[in-house]
C-alpha positions in Angstrom: 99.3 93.5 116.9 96.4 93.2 114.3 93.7 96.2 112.8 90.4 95.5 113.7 89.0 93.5 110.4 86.2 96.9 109.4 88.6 99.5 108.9 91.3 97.8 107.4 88.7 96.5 105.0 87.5 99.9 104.5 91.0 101.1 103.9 91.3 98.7 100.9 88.1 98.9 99.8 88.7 102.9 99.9 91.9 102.7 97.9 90.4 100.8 95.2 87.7 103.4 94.6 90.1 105.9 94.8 92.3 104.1 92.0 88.6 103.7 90.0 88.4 107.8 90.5 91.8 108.5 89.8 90.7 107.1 86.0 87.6 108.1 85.5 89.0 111.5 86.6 91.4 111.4 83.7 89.4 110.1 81.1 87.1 113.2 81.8 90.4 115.3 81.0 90.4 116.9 85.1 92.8 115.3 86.5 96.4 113.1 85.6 99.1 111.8 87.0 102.3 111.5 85.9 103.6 107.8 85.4 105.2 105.4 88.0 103.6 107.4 90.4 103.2 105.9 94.2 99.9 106.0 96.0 99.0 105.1 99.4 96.1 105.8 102.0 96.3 106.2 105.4 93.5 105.3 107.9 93.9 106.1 111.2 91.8 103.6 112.9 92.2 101.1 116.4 94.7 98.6 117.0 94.9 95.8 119.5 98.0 94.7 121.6 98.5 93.1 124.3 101.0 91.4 126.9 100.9 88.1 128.0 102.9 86.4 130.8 102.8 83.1 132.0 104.3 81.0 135.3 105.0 77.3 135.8 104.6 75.1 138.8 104.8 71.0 139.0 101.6 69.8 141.4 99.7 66.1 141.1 96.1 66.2 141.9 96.8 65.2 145.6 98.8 68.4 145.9 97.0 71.5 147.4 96.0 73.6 144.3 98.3 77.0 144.6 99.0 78.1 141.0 102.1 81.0 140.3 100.4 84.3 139.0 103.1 87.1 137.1 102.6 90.2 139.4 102.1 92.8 136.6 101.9 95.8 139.3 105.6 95.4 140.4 109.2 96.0 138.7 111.3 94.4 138.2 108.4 91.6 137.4 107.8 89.4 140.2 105.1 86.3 141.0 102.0 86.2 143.7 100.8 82.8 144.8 97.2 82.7 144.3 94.2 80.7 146.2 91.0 80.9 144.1 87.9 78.7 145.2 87.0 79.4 141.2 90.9 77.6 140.2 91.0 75.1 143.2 87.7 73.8 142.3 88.5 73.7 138.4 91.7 72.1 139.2 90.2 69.3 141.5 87.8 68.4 139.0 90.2 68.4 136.0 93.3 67.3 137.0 92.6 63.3 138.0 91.5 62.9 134.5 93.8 64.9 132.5 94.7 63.5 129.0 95.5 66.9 127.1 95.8 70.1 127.7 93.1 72.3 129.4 92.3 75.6 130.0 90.5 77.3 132.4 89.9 81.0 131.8 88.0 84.0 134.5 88.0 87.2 135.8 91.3 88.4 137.0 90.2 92.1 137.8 90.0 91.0 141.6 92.9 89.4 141.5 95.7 91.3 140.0 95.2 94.6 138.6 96.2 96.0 135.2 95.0 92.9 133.3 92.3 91.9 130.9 91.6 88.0 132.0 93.2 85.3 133.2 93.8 81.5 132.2 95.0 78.9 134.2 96.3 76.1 131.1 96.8 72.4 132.9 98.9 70.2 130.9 99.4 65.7 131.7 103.1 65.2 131.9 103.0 61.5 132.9 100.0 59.2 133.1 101.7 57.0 135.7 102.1 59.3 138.7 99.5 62.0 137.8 102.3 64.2 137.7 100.8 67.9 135.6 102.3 71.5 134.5 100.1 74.0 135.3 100.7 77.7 134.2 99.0 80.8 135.8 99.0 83.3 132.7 97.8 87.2 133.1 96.8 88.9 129.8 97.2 92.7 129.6 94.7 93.6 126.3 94.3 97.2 124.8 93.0 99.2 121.8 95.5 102.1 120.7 95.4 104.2 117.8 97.8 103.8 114.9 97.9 104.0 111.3 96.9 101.2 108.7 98.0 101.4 105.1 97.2 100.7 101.7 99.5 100.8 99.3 99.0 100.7 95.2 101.6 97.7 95.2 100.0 95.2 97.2 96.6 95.8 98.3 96.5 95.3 101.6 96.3 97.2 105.0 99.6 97.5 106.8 99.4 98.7 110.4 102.4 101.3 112.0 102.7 101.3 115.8 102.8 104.6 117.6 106.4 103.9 118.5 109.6 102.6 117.2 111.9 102.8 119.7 113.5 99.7 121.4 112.1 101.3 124.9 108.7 101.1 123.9 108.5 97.1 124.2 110.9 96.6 127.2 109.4 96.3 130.7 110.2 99.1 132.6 110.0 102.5 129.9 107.3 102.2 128.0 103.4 101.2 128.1 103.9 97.8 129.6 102.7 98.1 133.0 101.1 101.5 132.5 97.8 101.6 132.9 97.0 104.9 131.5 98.3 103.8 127.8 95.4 103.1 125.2 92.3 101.9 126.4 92.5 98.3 127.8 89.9 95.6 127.2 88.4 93.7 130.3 87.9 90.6 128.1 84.8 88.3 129.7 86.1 84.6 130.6 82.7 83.6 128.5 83.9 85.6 125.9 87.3 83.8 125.9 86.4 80.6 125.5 85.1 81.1 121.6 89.3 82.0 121.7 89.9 78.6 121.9 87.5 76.7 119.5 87.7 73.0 118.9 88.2 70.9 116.1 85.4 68.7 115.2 87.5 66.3 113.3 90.5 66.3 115.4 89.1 67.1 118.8 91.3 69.2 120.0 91.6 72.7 120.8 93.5 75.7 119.5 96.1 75.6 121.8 96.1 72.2 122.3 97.2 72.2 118.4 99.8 75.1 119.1 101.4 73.2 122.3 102.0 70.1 120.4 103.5 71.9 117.0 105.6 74.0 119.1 107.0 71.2 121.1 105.8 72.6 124.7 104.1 69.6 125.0 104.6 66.1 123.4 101.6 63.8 123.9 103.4 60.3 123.5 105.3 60.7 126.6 103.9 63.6 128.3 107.5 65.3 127.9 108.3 68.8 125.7 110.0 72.2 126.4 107.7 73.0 128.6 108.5 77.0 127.9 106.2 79.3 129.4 107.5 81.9 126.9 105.9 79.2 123.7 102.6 79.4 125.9 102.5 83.3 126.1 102.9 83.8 122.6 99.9 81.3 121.7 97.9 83.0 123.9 98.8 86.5 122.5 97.9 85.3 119.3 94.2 84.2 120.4 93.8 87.0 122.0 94.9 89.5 119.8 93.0 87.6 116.5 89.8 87.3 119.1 90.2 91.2 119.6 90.4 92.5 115.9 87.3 90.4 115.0 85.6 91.4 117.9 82.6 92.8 116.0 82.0 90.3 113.1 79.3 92.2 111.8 80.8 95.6 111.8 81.3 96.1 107.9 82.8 99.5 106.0 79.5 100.9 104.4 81.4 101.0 100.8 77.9 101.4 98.4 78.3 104.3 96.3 75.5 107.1 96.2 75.7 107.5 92.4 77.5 104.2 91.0 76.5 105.4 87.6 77.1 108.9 88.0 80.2 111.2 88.6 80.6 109.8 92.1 84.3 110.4 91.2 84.6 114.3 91.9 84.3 113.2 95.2 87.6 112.0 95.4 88.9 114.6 93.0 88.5 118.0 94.2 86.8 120.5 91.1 87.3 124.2 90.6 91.6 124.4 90.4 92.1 122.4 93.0 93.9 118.9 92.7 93.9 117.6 96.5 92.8 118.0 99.9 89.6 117.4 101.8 86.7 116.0 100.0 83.3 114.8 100.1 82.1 111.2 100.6 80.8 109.4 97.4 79.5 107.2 99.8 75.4 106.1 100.6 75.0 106.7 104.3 72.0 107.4 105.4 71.5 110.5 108.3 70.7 107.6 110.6 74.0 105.8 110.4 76.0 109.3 110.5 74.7 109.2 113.8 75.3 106.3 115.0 77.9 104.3 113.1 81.8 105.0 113.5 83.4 107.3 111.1 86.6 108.2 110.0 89.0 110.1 107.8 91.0 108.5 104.6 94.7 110.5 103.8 95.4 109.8 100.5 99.3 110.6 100.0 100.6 110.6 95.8 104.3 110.6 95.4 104.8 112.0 91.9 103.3 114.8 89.4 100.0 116.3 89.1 97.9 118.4 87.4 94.7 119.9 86.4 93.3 120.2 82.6 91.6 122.8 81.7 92.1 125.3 84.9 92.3 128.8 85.3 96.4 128.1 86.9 96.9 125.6 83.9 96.0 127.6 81.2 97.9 130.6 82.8 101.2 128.6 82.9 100.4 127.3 79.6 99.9 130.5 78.2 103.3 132.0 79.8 105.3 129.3 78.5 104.5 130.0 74.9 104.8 133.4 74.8 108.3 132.4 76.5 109.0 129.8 74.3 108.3 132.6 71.0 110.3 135.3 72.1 113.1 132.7 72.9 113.1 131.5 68.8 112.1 134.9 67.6 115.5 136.1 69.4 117.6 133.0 68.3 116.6 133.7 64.5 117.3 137.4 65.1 120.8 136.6 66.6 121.8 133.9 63.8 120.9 136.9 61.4 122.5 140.1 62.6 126.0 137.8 63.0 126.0 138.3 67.2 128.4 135.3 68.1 131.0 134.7 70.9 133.3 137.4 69.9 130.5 139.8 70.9 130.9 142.1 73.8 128.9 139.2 76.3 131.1 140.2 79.2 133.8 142.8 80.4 136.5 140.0 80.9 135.8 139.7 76.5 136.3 143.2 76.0 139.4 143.5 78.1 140.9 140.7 76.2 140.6 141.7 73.1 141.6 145.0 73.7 144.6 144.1 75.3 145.2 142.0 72.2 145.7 145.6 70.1 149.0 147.9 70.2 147.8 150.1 67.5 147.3 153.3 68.1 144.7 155.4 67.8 144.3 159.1 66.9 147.0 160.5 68.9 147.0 158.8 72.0 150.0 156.2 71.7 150.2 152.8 71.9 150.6 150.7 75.7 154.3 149.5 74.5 155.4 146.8 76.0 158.1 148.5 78.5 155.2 150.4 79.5 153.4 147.2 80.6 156.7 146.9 83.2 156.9 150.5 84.8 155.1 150.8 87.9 153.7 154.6 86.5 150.8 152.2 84.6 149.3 151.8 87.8 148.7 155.5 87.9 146.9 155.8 84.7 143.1 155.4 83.6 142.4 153.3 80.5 139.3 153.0 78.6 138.3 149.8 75.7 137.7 152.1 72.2 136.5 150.9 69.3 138.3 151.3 66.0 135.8 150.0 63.7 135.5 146.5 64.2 138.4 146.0 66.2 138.8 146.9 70.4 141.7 148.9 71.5 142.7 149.9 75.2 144.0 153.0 75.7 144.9 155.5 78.2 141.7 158.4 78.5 142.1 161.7 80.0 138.0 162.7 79.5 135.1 161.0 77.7 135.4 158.6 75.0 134.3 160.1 71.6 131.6 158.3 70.4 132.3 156.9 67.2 134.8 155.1 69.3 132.4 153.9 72.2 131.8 150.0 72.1 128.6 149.5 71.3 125.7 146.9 72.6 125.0 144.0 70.1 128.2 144.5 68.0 130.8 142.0 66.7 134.1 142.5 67.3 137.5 141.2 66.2 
């Protein structure tokens, strides 16, 4: 898979404006972010795939010229024997003088359906008896949508398949051999050919490079691997590269409208708000909005934000200090008037420091300590009194009086 070259230029380009905002932003006092935050911007734009097979037969140029196709209708995959006046005729003329690799590519809509071209690649295996591999490849190209990526780490766009399960890439579950998946390319065999460029200085061809670094092909003695599997993945590669730089002169338009303005709000929203959809900073004419592809940046921060100067801001602000007096107010109040731990904070206090007492008070007597082991206690009510500073438990047949009623915000022994 590759992005097409324009977005994910755009989606760099984008990200370092929205860096350049993201400043600006705070040196005006709007906007900051908290440190070792993470940004990254998502672009949904289009992405090519594709899926290459390739078959191998052994022929001679005196041999009748039937070359093995994959069948990419079929499963399990299977192989079609194919007679083409187009490949005969290529194959007549090329093969008697064969010194490296060639390739031959055309149209292989007529021929087997779901696919995007075809290429027949020739290849000498030994001089002496005119003895040649020649592989009938299919190539199955589309365009789907997925997400490309910018990160603040590394600069650069990152593209996420619509899948990530293991079925999505085997043959019989997922959009291999569906031809309703994505949109899929019916590459021109003119078109193909600026696939496979040659060297000037070398003379030799792309994958005439490829066959000899990856040992398909050896050209001292004709021998190599001679792996069909080496072939599909050069192929893949030319195709997919030719496919994302399909449109060389598609470029993100990435002029600013006001470079020496405040083209920066655009990117952060005014008025409270800290994110979500925004304008475009960007200088494009009414022409090109009609014309020219657009599409829609995400910018995702992982961190803290805020606003300066906001309604919400100074709100919270405002709340927090009034918070944050009445909080020291009531700690200086609380270190003067003596409250500490022994203060009634909770019944389970009171209770034991009332049971701590066996005095007794007025003329109710004491809980002795035999009275503690009779079963009548259970029958009884008690009450916590207060005896000045000290807490006393104590049976109660009515109201407490209430110069002996515990009192709120009172130490106690």
């Amino acid at each position: 898979m590759m992005p097409h070259f324009a977005p994910a230029e755009a989606c760099v380009f984008s990200f370092l404006h929205w860096e350049q905002a993201a400043s600006n932003s705070a040196k005006a006092k709007q906007t900051r972010f908290s440190l070792y935050s993470k940004i990254e911007h998502r672009l949904e734009s289009s992405m090519a795939i594709s899926y290459i097979r390739c078959e191998r037969v052994s022929t001679d140029s005196e041999k009748p010229k039937t070359v093995l196709f994959p069948d990419f209708v079929s499963f399990p995959p299977s192989t079609l024997n194919v007679n083409d006046d187009n490949i005969t005729d290529w194959l007549s003329e090329t093969l008697p003088d064969l010194k490296q690799p060639e390739v031959f590519w055309f149209d292989s809509g007529p021929i087997i359906a779901n696919t995007s071209v075809g290429a027949v690649v020739a290849i000498p295996l030994n001089q002496l008896d005119s003895s040649f591999d020649v592989y009938g490849c299919m190539i199955d190209a589309r365009w789907i949508t997925t997400t490309l990526s910018g990160d603040a780490v590394a600069l650069l766009g990152k593209g996420y398949a619509p899948f990530s399960d293991s079925i999505a890439t085997s043959l019989a579950g997922s959009w291999i051999g569906n031809p309703n998946y994505g949109q899929r390319v019916r590459i021109e065999p003119s078109f193909a050919g600026y696939l496979n460029p040659q060297d000037s200085r070398t003379k030799r061809t792309i994958i005439h490079e490829m066959v000899l670094s990856s040992g398909v092909w050896t050209s001292n003695d004709g021998k190599g691997s001679r792996s069909p599997e080496y072939l599909e993945a050069i192929l893949g590669g030319l195709t997919i590269n030719g496919l994302a730089r399909s449109t060389p002169r598609a470029t993100p338009i990435t002029k600013l409208a006001d470079p020496e303005g405040e083209w920066w709000k655009s990117f952060m929203l005014q008025d409270g708000n800290v994110f979500g959809p925004s304008g475009s900073p960007y200088a494009v004419s009414s022409d090109d909005e009609a014309r020219f592809y657009k599409t829609e940046m995400e910018t995702w921060v992982t961190g803290f934000a805020f606003a300066d100067n906001r309604l919400t801001m100074r709100g919270a602000m405002t709340v927090f200090y009034v918070y944050a007096i009445f909080v020291i107010v009531y700690s200086v109040w609380s270190i003067w008037s003596g409250i500490t731990s022994s203060s009634w904070e909770s019944v389970p206090d009171l209770l034991a420091l009332a049971l701590a007492d066996k005095k007794p008070l007025n003329a109710s007597g004491a809980l002795e300590e035999d009275g503690f082991k009779s079963v009548d206690i259970m029958k009884e009510n008690y009450c916590i009194s207060a005896d000045g500073g000290t807490l006393r438990l104590r049976l109660t047949h009515g109201p407490v009086p209430y110069e002996n009623r515990v009192k709120p915000n009172e130490a106690y022994d």
